[in-house]
C-alpha positions as CSV (number, residue, x, y, z in Angstrom):
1,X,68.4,134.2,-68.3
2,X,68.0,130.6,-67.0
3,X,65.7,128.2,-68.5
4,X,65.2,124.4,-68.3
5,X,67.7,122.4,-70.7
6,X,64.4,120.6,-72.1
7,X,63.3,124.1,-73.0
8,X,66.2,125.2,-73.9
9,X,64.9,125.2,-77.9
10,X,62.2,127.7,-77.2
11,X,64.1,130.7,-76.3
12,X,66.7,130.2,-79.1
13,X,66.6,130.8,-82.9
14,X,65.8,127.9,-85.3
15,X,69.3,128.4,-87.0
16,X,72.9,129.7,-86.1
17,X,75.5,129.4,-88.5
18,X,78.1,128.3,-86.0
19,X,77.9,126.0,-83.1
20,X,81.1,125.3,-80.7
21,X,81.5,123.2,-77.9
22,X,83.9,121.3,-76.1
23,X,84.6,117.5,-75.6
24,X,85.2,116.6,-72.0
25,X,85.2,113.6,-69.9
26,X,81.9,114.6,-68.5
27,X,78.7,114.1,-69.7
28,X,76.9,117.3,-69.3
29,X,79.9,118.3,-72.6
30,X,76.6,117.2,-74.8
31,X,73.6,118.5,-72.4
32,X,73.1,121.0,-74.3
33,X,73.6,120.0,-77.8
34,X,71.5,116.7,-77.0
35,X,68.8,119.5,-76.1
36,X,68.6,121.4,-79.2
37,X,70.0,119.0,-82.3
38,X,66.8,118.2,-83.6
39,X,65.0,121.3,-83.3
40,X,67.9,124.5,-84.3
41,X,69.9,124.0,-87.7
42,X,73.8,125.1,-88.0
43,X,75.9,125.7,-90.7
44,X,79.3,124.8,-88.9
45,X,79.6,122.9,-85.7
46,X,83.1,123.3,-83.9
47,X,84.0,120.5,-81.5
48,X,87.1,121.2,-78.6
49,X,89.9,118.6,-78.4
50,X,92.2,118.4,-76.2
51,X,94.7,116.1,-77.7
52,X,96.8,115.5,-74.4
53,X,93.8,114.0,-73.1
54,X,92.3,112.5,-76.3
55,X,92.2,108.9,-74.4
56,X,89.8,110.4,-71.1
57,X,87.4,111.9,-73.8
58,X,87.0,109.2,-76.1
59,X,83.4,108.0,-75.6
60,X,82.3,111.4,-76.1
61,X,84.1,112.3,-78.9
62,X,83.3,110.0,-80.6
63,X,79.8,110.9,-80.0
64,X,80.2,114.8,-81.6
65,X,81.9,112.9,-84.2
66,X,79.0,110.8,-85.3
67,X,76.8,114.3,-85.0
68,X,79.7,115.7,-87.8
69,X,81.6,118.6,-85.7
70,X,84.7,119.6,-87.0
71,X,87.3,119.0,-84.6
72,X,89.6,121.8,-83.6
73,X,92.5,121.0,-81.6
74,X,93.7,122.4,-78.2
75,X,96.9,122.1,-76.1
76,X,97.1,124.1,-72.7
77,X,100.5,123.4,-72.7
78,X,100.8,125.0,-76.5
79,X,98.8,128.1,-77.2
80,X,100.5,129.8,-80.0
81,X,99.1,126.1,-81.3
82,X,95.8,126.3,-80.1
83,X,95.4,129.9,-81.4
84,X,96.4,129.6,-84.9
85,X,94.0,125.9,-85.1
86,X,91.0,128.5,-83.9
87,X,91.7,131.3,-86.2
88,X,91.8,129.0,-89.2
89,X,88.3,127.2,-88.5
90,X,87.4,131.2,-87.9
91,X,89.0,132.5,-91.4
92,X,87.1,130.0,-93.2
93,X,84.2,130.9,-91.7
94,X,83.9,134.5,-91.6
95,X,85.1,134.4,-95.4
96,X,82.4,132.4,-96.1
97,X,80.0,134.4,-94.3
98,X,81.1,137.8,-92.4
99,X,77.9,138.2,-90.5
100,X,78.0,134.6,-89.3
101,X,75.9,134.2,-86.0
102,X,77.2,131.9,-83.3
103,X,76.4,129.9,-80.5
104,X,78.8,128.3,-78.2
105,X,78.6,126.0,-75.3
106,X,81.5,127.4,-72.8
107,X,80.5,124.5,-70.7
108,X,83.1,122.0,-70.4
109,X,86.0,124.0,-72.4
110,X,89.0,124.7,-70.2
111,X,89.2,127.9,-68.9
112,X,92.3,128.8,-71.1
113,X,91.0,127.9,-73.9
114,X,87.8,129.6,-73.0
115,X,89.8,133.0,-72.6
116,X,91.8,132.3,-76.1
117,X,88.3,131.7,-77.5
118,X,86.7,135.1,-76.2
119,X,89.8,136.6,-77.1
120,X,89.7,135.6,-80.5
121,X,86.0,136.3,-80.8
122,X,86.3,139.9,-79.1
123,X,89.3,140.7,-81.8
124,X,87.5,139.1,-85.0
125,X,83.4,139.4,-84.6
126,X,81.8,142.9,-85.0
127,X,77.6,143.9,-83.8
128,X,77.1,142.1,-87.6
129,X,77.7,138.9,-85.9
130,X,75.1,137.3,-83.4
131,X,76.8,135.9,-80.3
132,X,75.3,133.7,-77.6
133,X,76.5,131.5,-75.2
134,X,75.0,128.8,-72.9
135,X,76.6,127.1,-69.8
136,X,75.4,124.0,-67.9
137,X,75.8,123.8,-64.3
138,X,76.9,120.4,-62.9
139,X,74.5,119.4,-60.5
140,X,77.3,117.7,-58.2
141,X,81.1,117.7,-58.0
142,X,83.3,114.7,-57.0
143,X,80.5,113.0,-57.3
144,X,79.3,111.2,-53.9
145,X,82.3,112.2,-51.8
146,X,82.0,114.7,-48.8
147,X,82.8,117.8,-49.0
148,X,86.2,116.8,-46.6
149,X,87.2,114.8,-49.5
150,X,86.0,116.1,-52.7
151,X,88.9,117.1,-55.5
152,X,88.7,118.0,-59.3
153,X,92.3,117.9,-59.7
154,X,96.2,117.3,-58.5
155,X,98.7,118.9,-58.7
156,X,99.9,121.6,-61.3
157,X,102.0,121.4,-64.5
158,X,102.8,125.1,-65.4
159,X,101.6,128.5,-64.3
160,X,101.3,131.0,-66.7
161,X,99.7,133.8,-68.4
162,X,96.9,133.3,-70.9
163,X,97.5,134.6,-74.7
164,X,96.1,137.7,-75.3
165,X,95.4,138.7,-71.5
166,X,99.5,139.7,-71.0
167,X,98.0,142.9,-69.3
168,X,100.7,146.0,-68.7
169,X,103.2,144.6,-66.1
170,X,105.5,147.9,-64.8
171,X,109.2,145.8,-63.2
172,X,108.9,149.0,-60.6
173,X,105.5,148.4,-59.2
174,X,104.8,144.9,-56.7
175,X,102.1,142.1,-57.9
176,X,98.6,141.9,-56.3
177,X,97.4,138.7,-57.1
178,X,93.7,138.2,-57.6
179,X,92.2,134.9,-57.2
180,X,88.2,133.8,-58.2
181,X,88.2,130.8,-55.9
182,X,86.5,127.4,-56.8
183,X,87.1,124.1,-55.1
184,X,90.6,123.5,-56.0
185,X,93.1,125.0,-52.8
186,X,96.4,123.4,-54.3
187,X,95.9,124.8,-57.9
188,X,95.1,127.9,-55.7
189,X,98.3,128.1,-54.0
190,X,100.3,127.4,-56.8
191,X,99.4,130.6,-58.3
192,X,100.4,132.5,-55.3
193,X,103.8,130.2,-54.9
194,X,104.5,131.2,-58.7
195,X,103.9,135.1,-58.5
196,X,104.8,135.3,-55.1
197,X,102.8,138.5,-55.1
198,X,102.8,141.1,-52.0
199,X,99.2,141.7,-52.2
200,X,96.4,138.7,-52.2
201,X,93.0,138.7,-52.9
202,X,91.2,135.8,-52.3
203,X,87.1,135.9,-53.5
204,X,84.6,133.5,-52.9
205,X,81.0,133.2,-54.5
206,X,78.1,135.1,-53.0
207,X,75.4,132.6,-51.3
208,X,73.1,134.3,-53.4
209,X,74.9,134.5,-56.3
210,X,76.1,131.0,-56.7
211,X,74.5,128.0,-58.6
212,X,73.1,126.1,-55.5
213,X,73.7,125.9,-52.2
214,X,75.7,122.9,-52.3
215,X,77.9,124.8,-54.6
216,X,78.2,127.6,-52.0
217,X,79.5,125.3,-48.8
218,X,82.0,123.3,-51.6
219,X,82.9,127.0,-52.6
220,X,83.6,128.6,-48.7
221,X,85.3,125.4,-47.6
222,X,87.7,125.4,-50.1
223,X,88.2,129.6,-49.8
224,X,88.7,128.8,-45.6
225,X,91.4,126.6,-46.3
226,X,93.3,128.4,-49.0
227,X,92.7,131.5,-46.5
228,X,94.2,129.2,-44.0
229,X,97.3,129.0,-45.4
230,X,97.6,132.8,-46.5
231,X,95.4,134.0,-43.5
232,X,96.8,137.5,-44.4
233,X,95.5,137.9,-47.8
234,X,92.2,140.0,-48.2
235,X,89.2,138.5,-49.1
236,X,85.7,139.4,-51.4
237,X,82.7,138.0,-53.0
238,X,81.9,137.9,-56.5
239,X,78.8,136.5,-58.3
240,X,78.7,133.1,-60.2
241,X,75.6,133.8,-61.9
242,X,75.8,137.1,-63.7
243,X,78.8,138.1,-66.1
244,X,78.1,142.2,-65.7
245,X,78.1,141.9,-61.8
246,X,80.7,139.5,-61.2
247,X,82.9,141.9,-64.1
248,X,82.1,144.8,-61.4
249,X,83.0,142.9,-58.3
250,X,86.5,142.2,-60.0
251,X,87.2,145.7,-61.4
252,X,86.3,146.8,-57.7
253,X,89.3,144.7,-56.2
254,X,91.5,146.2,-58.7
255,X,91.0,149.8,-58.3
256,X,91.4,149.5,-54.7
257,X,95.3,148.6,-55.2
258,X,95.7,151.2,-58.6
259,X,99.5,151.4,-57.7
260,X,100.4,147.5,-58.4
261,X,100.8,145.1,-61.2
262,X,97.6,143.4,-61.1
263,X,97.1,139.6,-62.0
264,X,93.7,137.5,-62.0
265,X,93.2,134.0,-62.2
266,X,89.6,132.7,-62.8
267,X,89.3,129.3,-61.0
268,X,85.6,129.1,-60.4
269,X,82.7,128.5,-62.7
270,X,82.7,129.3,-66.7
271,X,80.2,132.5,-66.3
272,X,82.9,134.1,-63.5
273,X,85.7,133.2,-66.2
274,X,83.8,134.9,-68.8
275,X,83.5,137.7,-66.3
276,X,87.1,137.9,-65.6
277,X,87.8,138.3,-70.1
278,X,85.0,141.1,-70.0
279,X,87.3,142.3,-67.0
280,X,90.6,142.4,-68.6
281,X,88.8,143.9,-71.9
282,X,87.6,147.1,-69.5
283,X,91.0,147.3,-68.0
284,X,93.7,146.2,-70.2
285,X,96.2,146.5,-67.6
286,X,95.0,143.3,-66.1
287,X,97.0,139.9,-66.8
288,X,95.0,137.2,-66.6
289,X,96.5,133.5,-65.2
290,X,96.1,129.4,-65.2
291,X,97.4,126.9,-63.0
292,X,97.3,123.9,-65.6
293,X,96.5,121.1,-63.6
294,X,98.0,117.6,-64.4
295,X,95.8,115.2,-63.1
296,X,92.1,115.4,-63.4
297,X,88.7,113.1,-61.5
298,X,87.9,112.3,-64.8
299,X,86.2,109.3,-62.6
300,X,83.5,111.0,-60.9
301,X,84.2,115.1,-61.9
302,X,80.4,115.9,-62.2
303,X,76.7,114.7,-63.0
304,X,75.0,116.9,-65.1
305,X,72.5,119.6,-64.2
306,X,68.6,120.0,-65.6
307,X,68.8,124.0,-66.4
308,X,71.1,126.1,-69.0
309,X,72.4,129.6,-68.7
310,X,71.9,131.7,-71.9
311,X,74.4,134.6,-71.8
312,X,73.7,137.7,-74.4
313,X,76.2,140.8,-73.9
314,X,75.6,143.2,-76.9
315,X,78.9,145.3,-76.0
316,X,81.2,141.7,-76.5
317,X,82.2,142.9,-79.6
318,X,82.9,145.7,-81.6
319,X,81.1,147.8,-83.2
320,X,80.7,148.9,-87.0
321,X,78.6,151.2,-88.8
């Protein structure tokens, strides 16, 4: 469901005993805890570092500092790191309190460490455990530049596969390279330059299925010109808005080519990323991939939408009698 961030409150409980977000250079990182602090209680609140970038995220760091989150660090470049720093904020948790209920923000966390999260949270959660999560939509991107000239990043650091998505690659069978398209082409083609697969599939969002308008013509642009420069990769549509569709629209791609190695990068919004994690869960012969960027617009990435996605999916985690 979708509701207004300043009613946010009203279709939430009054207490969870987890909240996690993630500190970013943009502001909408505390839309939705600014929404909901004086109205829900938590137990624990989790906070998202990225130390590489600990100077760009300062100011509003230091702001879920002064609120008291704990701060777990992250490292794109270092996920054995990353993963053992989440499982031990987890352990202490879940010791604590087995049936712990959580709600997270995926907002602003990078996409690999979104995966690693819902990895962590598919393996270690059961149905005792209440799990919701909530994702604001930035109203603009590359804020006040045209659409010619709008960027979120340059260029790329590494490619590679995200922990606990290594899907079942067979040396005898050729790559088809799946891509969820977003509005960064050289990112993009870096994942195709790194696999170089024989078979790419290129999606773009559905008009109707994608945060705005605005969104959309960002979102087709970018898809023309990365299909410009592989004009003879295949293309499809996937939804931005809802995880069990846009999870369907990807699993259709992959069964069409059954006889390759099958690789899937998530490069548009947080909802399509958690899609692409339910994805890989269905079909565990799916590898999921990141193109870690190494420069980001931290100047004018995004202004902060009004409304909030609140995302329930009973079947996330196991469950126990």
């Amino acid at each position: 469901m979708i509701t207004d961030l300043h009613a946010l409150k009203d279709s939430l409980n009054k207490h969870y005993d987890v909240f996690i977000g993630s500190a970013s250079y943009e502001s909408r990182c505390l839309s939705v805890f600014n929404a909901i602090e004086n109205d829900i209680t938590f137990r624990y609140k989790l906070v998202s570092v990225s130390t590489p970038h600990r100077e760009l995220i300062r100011t509003n760091l230091e702001t879920f500092v002064s609120k008291e989150f704990i701060q777990v660090e992250i490292n794109n470049s270092d996920q054995i790191q990353t993963v053992n720093n989440l499982i031990g904020q987890f352990n202490k948790i879940l010791s604590a309190n087995s049936a712990a209920s959580f709600l997270i923000d995926i907002t602003t966390f990078t996409r690999q460490t979104l995966l690693i999260l819902l990895r962590l949270i598919r393996n270690g959660l059961s149905n005792k455990n209440q799990v919701r999560f909530l994702y604001t939509p930035a109203k603009e991107y590359s804020v006040g530049l045209p659409y010619s000239e709008k960027w979120l990043t340059r260029g790329v650091l590494e490619v590679n596969s995200v922990f606990g998505y290594s899907g079942i690659i067979r040396p005898s069978r050729p790559y088809h390279l799946v891509i969820l398209m977003g509005y960064e082409v050289e990112r993009a083609s870096s994942l195709i330059t790194a696999y170089e697969p024989s078979k790419i599939t290129i999606g773009y969002a559905k008009k109707s299925e994608s945060i705005s308008d605005e969104h959309y013509e960002l979102n087709k642009q970018k898809f023309d010109e990365l299909l410009g420069e592989f004009p003879f990769a295949e293309s499809f549509e996937f939804s931005c808005k809802k995880v069990s569709d846009c999870k369907a629209d990807i699993l259709n791609q992959v069964q069409k080519h059954k006889q390759y190695n099958v690789i899937v990068s998530p490069m548009n919004n947080k909802i399509s990323t958690l899609s692409s994690a339910l994805a890989a869960f269905y079909n565990d012969e799916i590898q999921l991939a990141i193109a870690i960027p190494a420069i980001y617009n931290n100047e004018n990435y995004s202004t902060a939408g009004s409304t909030c996605y609140i995302i329930e999916m009973p079947d996330f985690v196991k469950v126990v009698p």
